[in-house]
Structures are given as structure tokens and as C-alpha cells.
N, C-alpha and C positions, 0 to 999 in steps of 0.2 A: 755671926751677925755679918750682913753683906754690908759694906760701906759705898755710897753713892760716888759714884763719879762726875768730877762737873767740870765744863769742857770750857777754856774761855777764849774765845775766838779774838783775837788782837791786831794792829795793825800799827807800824812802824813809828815809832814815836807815844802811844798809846799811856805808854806804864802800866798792860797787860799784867807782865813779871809780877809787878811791887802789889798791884791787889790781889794776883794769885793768888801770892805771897802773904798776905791778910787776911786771904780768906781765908784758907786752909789754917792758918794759925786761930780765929776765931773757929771754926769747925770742928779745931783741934783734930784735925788729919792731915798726909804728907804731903806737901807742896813736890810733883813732878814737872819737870820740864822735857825741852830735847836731848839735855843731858843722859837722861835715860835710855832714849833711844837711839843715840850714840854709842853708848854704851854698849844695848845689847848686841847691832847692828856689828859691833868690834869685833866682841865676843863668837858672832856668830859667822863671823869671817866675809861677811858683807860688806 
């Protein structure tokens, strides 16, 4: 089963984050951030 990706476009002050965060919990899927690509970006010596 493919699971949707949904993109939420934000701006400084917003509280983007905190509905992400909402949504995904209603959705019951993973809330990702830039932590992620952080991450990978680390990992991949970038």
C-alpha cells in the first residue's frame, strides 16, 4: 500500500510544525521534518 505524501508549505511564525504535527497524527502517519534531511545529508557526507 502506497501511502500519500502531503507537503505543507509554511512561513515564519505560521505553526506549520504544530499542524503537521496534527495532521499526520489524525492520518495516523509519520510526521517528517528537516530533521530528516539533516540527517540524511550527514550521513551522506554532504
Amino acid at each position: 500500500m502506497k501511502l500519500p505524501i502531503v507537503t505543507i508549505s509554511r512561513e515564519f511564525g505560521s505553526h506549520g510544525r504544530e499542524i503537521g504535527e496534527k495532521v499526520a497524527k489524525m492520518l495516523g502517519v509519520e510526521f517528517y521534518d528537516k530533521k530528516i534531511i539533516e540527517e540524511a545529508a550527514k550521513e551522506s557526507g554532504l
